[in-house]
Legacy VTK file of the C-alpha trace (Angstrom):
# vtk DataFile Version 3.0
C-alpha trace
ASCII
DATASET POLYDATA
POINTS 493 float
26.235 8.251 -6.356
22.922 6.175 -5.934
22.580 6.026 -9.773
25.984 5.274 -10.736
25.455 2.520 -7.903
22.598 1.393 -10.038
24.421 1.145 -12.962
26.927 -0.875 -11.751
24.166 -3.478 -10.266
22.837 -3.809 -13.208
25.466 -4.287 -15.167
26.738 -7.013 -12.469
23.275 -8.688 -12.813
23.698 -9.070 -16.504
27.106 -11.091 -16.407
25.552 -13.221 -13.807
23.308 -13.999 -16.648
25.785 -14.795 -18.910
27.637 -16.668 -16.845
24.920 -18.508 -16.360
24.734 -18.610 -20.199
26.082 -20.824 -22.696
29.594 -19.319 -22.571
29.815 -18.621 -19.022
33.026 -16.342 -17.723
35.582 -17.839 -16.493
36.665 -18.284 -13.118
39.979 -15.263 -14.223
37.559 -13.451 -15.849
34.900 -13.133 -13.326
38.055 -12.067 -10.898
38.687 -9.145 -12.902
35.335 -8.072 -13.339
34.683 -8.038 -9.943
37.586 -6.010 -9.183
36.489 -3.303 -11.930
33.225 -3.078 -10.549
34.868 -2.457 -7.079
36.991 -0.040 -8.373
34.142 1.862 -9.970
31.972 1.877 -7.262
34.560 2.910 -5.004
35.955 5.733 -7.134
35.485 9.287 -5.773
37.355 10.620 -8.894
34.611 8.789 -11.362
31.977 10.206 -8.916
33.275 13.730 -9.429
33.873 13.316 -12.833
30.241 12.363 -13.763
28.940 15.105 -11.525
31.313 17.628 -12.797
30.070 16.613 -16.578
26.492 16.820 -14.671
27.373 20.467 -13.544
28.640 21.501 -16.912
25.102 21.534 -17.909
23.802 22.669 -14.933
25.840 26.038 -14.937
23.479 27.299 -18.314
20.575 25.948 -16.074
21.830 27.435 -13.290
22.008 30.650 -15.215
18.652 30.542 -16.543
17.451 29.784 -13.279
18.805 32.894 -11.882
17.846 35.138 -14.894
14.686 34.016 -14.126
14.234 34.434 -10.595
15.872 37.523 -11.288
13.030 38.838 -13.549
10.860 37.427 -11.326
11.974 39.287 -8.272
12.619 42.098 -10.451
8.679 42.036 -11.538
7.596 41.270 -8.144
9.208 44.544 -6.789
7.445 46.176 -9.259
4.137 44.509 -8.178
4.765 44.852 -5.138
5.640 49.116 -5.889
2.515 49.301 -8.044
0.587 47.198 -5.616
1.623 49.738 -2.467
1.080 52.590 -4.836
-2.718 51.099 -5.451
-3.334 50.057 -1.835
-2.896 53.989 -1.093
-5.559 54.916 -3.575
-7.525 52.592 -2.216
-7.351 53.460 0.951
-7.828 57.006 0.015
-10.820 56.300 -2.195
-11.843 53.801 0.908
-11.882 56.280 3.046
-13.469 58.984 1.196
-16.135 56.576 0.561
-16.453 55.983 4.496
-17.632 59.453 4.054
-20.423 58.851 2.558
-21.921 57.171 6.215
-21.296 60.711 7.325
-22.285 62.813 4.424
-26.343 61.499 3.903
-26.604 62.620 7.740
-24.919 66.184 6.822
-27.347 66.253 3.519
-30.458 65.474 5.773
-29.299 68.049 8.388
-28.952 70.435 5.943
-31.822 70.059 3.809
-33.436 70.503 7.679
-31.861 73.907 7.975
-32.592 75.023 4.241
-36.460 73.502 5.046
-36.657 75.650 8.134
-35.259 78.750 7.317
-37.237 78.857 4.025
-40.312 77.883 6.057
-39.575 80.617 8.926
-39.183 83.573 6.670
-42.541 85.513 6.073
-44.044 84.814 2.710
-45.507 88.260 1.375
-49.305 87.407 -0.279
-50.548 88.572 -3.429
-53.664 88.788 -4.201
-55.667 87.106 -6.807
-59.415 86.387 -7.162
-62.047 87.450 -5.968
-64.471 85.333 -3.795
-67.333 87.742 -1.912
-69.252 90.789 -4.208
-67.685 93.816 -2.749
-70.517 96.367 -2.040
-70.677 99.459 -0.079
-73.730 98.257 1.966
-73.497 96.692 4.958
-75.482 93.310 3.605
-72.465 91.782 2.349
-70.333 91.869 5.238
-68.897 88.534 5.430
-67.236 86.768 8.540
-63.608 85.777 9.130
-64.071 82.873 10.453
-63.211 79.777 8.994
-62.834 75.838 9.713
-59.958 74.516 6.484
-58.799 71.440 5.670
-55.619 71.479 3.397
-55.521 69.005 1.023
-51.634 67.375 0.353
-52.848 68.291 -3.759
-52.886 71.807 -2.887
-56.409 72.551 -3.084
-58.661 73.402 -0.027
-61.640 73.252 1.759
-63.041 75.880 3.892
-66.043 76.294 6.072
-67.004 80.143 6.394
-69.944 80.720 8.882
-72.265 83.464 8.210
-71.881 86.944 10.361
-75.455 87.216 11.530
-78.653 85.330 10.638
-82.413 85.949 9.991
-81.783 87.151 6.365
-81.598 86.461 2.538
-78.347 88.312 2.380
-74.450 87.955 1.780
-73.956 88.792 5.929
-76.128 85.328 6.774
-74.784 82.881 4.013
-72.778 79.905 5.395
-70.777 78.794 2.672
-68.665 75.676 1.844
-65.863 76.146 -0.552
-63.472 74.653 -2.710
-59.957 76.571 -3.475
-57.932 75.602 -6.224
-54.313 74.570 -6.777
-53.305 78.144 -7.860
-55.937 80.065 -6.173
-57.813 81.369 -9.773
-60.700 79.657 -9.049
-62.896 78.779 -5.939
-66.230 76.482 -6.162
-69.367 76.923 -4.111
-69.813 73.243 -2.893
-73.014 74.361 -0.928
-74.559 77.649 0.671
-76.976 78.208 2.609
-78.572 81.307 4.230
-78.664 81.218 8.323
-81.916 81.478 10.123
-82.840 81.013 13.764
-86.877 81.623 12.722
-86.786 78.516 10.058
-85.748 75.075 10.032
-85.222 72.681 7.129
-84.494 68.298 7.942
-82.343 68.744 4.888
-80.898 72.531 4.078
-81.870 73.138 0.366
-81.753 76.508 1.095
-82.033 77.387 4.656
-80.004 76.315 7.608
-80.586 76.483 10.771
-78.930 78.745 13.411
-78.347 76.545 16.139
-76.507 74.597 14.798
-72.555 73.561 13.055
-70.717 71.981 10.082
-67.721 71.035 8.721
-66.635 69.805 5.499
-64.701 66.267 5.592
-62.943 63.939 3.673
-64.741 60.733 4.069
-64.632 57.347 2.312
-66.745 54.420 0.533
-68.093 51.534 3.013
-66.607 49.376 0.404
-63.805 51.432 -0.700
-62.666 53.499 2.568
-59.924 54.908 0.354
-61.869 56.577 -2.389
-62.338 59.554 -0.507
-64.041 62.779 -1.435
-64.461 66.138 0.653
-68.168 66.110 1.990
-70.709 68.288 4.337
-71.236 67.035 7.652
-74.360 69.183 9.509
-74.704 69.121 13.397
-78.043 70.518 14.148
-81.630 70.297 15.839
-84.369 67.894 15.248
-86.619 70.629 15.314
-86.849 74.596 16.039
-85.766 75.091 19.276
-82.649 76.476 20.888
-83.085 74.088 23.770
-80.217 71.905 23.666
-82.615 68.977 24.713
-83.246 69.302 20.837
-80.350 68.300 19.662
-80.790 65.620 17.065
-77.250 64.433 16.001
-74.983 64.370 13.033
-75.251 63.327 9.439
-74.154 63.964 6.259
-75.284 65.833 3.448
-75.007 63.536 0.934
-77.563 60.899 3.173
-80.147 63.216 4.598
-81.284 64.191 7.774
-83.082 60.890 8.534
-79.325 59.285 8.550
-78.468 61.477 11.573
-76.554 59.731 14.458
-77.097 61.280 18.100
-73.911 61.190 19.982
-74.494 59.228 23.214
-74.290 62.808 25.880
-71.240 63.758 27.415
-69.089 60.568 26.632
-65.735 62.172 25.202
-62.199 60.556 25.175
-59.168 62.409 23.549
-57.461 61.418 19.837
-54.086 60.998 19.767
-53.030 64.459 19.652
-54.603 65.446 23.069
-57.633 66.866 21.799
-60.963 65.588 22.996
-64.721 65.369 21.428
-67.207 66.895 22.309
-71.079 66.001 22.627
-72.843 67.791 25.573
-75.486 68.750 23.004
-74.929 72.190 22.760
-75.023 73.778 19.080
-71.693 75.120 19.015
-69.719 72.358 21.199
-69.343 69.284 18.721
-66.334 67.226 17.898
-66.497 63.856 16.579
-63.803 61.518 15.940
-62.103 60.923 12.163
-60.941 57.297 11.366
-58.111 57.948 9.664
-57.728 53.892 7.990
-61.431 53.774 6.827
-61.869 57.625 6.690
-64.799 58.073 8.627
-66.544 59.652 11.662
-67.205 57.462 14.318
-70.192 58.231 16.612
-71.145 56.658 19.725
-75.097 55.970 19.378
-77.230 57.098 22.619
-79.643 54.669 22.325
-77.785 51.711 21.637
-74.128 52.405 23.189
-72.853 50.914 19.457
-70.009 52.170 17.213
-71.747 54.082 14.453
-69.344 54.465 11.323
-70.568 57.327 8.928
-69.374 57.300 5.272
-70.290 59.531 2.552
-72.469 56.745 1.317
-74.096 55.921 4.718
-74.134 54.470 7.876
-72.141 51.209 8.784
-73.479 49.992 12.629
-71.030 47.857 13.993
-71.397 45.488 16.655
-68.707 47.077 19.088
-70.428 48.593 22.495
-69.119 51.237 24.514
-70.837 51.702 28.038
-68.193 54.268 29.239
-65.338 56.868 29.120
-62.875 54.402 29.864
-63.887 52.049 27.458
-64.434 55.016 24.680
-60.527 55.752 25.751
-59.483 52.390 25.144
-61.039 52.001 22.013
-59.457 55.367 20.808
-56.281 53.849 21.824
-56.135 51.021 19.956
-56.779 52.718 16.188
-55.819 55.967 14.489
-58.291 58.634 15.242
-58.563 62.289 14.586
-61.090 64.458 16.859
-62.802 66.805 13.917
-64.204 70.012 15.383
-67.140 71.675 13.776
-67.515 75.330 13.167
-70.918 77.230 14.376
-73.167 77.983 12.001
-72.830 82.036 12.885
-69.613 83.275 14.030
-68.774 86.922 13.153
-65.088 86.938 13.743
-62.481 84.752 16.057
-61.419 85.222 19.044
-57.782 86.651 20.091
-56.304 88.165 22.971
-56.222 92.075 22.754
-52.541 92.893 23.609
-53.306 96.115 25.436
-55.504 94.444 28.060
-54.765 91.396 27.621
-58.510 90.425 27.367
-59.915 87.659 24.271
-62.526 88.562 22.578
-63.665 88.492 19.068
-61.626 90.456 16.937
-63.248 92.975 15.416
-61.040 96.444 15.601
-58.622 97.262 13.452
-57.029 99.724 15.793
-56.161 97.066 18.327
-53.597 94.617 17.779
-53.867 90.701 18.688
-51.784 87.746 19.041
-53.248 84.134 19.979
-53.814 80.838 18.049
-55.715 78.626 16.637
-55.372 74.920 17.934
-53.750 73.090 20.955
-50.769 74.231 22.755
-50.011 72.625 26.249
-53.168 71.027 27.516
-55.451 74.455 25.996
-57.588 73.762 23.441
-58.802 76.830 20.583
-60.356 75.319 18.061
-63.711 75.870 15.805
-67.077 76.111 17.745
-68.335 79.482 18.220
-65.174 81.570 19.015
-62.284 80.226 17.153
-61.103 79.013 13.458
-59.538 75.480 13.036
-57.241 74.872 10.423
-56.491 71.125 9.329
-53.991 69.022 6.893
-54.747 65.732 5.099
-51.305 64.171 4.305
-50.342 62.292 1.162
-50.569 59.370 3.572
-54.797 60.253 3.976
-54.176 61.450 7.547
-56.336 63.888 9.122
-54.305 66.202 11.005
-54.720 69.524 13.199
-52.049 72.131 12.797
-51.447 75.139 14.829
-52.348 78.757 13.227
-50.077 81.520 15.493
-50.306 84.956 14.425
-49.855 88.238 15.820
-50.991 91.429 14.537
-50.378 95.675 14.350
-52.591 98.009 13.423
-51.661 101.717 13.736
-55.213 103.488 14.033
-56.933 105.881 11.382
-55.604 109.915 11.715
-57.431 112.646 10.564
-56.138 115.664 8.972
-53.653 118.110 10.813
-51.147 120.567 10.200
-49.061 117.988 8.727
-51.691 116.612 6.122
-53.879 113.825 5.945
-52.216 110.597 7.859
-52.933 107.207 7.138
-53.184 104.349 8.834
-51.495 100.650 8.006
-51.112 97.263 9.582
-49.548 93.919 9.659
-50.153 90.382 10.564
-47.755 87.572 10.655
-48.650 84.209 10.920
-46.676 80.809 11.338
-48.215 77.511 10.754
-46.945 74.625 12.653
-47.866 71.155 13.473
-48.876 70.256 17.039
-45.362 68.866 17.046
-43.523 71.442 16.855
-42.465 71.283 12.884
-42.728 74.651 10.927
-44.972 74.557 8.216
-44.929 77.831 7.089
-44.776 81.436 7.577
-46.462 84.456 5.877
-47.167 87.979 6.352
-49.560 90.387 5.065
-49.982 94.202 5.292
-52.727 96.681 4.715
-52.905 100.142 4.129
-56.256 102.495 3.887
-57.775 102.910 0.590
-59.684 106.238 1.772
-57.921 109.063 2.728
-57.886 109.557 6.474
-59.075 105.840 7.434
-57.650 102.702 8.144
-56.871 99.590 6.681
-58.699 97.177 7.792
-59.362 94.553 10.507
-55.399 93.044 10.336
-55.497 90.554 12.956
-57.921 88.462 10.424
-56.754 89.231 7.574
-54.930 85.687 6.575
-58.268 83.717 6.544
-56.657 80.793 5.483
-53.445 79.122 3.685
-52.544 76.110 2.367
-48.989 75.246 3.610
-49.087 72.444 0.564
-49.547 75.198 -2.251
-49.150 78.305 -0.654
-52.388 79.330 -1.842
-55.026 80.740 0.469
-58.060 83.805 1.638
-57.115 87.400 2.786
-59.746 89.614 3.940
-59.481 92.598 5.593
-63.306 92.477 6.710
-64.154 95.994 6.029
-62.087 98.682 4.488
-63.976 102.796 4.209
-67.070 101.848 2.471
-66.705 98.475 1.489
-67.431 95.230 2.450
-67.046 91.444 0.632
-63.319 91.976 0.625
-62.249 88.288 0.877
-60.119 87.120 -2.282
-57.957 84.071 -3.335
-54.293 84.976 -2.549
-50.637 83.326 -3.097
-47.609 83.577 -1.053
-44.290 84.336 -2.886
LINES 1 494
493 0 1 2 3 4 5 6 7 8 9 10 11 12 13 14 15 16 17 18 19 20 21 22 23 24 25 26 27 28 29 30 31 32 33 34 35 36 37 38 39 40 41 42 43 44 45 46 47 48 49 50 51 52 53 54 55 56 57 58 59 60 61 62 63 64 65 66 67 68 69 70 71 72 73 74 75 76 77 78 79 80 81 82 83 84 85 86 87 88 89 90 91 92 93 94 95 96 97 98 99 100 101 102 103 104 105 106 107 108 109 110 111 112 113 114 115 116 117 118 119 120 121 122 123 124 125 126 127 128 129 130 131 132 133 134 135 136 137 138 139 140 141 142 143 144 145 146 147 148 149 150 151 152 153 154 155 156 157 158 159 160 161 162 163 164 165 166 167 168 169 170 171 172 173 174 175 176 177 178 179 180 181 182 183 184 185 186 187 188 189 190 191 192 193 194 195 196 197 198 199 200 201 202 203 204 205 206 207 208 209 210 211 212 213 214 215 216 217 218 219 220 221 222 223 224 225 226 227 228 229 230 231 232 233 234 235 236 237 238 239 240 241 242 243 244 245 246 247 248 249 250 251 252 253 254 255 256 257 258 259 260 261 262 263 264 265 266 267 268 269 270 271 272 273 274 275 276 277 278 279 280 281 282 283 284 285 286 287 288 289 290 291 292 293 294 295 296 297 298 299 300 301 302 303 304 305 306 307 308 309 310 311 312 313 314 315 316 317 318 319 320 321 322 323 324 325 326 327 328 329 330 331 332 333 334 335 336 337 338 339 340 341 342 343 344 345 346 347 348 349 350 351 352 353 354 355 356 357 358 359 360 361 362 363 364 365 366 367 368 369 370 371 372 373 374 375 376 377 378 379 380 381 382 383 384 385 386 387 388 389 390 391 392 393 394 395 396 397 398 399 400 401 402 403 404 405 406 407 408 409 410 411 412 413 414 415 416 417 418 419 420 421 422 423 424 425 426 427 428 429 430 431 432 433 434 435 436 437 438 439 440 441 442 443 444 445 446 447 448 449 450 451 452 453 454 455 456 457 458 459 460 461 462 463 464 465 466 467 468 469 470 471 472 473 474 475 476 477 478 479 480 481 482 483 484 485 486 487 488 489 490 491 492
């Protein structure tokens, strides 16, 4: 009604202006227009004529309009359906993708299990190479002793002491060895032959008796992290058992006149528990590994200063330590490894016999023994001049001491009766584990006689040594009927 309303106006505005024309309307005339404008404005009928001609139009819109809201709802219930029916996947895909928080927990637990079981189960050894000359004479008896280091590249580095001394035979070398990846090779890095009647500042040939080594990964001054394995000697400054004698530690590579002597009975403990050792005597030294620059650390007597040795030389630095607690504290504060040395003579290892219960070397092979090598609770077995030491150096360039548990049967040698010639056979088992706790590795290995009527060996040292990296290691039964210079590369399967 407003715009008919607006018509009208203007169409009442427009005879104003004419009236106000030339020809305005006359007085009649502008009577009867007024009276057809109030008419028109006042008539309903005209109103709902003009809006019923409006809504003849409007029905098609109005038609349209619902056609398309129709399709519209039409397509939105379908949305809507397919948008429901999507929202379900979703949420099914959604949550089977929550999953996923649980499942790389599940993988790593059982990857754990699969780890462990495979490393508990007892890897049978093979043998492959041999190392020692076997002979029938007693000359070339060897010991079964050993201090190894297990390189994370599968190769490995062993320390064998000789089994006596005094002679240019197989039974007094002390030899430092390489084994390879796969065990078909093994490389003389140095040996010597044992004497307590000679004594050499820097072993060509001879070394002396009283007296131990090791063989250590050490670094560069320059470059700590170009490390190479390298022979570290312990030993006298001259002949003479007396441990007042004792004239320190140096490496091979830098002579005798590079030796460092360990300020006397100052010892503090690595990280692992295990403390060093420097009361002088030949076959009690431990010195701490740096395991960031990858070198031994010595505390020099005369001037209380940390010595650093490298395979290079010596680095004095201008650190003093006065005392145990100070030694402690500095320990503390980096990341050290204590590295036991082996004697230079040590027949066989010690064990504890389990029918008396006693340790002593083990040398029988119709007892059996148990024991191990390392540091359980607050007991340390390790190197010197009754046990073997067995060591890892991570991928990381970490010195570490592992724990070498066996346990051993031997069933004695039986002579002929009325039931025939009997004979004996034994077993060993070992498991290799970190002073942690985590299984490295397991293996077993078992002899039988050769010789009609005799036994099979000294079992309890058998495994000499095995690389939990490569599975590669030494077996050697000691002495089988007749023979000595039994030790041989071996792999576990």
């Amino acid at each position: 009604m407003a715009t008919i309303q607006q018509a009208v106006q203007v169409m009442v505005d427009k005879l104003v202006a004419d009236m106000n024309g030339s020809t305005p309307l006359s007085a009649e005339e502008q009577t009867l227009v007024t009276n057809a404008i109030a008419r028109l404005t006042d008539n309903a009928k005209l109103e709902q004529a003009v809006v019923a001609v409006a809504q003849e139009h409007l029905d098609d819109s109005t038609q349209l309009l619902q056609q398309v809201a129709t399709s519209a709802i039409n397509n939105i219930d379908s949305a809507k359906a397919d948008l429901t029916a999507s929202t379900a996947e979703l949420v099914t895909r959604a949550a089977k993708l929550a999953l996923l928080d649980q499942i790389g927990p599940l993988t790593q637990q059982i990857n754990e299990v699969v780890a462990n079981n495979t490393a508990a189960t007892p890897k049978t050894l093979f043998a492959i190479k041999n190392i020692d000359t076997a002979n029938n004479n007693v000359n070339f008896r060897r010991s079964t002793s050993v201090l190894a280091i297990y390189n994370s590249d599968g190769t490995s580095y062993l320390t064998r002491p000789s089994y006596t001394a005094n002679a240019a035979t197989d039974t007094c070398r002390l030899d430092h060895l390489q084994i390879s990846q796969d065990g078909t090779s093994s490389t003389v890095l140095k040996s010597s032959f044992v004497h307590n009647n000679a004594f050499e500042q820097n072993p060509a040939t001879k070394v002396y008796q009283h007296g131990a080594s090791a063989i250590v990964p050490l670094g560069l001054k320059a470059q700590p992290n170009d490390v190479s394995f390298e022979i570290v000697y312990s030993t006298q400054e001259s002949l003479s058992a007396n441990a007042t004698e004792y004239g320190g530690i140096f490496v091979l590579g830098q002579g005798f006149t590079s030796r460092t002597l360990p300020k006397q009975d100052l010892n503090a403990r690595d990280k692992f528990g295990i403390p060093t050792r420097s009361s002088y005597n030949h076959n009690e030294v431990a010195v701490l590994y740096n395991n960031q620059k990858h070198c031994l650390v010595v505390i020099d007597s005369g001037t209380n200063l940390v010595v650093e040795k490298y395979r290079d030389g010596n680095h004095i630095t201008n650190i003093a330590i006065a005392n145990a607690t100070e030694y402690q504290n500095y320990v503390d504060s980096g990341d050290f490894t204590t590295m036991v040395f082996i004697a230079n003579t040590l027949a066989q290892p010690h064990g504890i016999n389990r029918y008396n219960h006693s340790e002593a070397a083990m040398s029988s092979y119709s007892y059996n023994y148990y024991g191990y090598f390392g540091l359980l609770g607050s007991e340390v077995k390790m190197a010197g001049d009754k046990f073997n030491a067995h060591y890892l150096f991570t991928e990381e360039q970490k010195l570490q001491p592992i724990n070498y548990i066996f346990t051993s049967n031997s069933e004695p040698y039986r002579t002929q009766s009325s039931n025939g010639t009997e004979n004996s056979e034994g077993e060993v088992n070992v498991v290799m584990e970190t002073l942690d706790g985590e299984l490295l590795s397991s293996y077993c290995y078992r002899s039988k006689a050769d010789s009609l009527g005799y036994d099979g060996g000294v079992i309890a040292t058998a495994i000499q040594a095995m690389n939990p990296y490569s599975h590669i290691g030494v077996i050697n039964e000691h002495y089988l009927y007749n023979q000595y210079g039994l030790a041989r590369t071996c792999r576990a399967i």
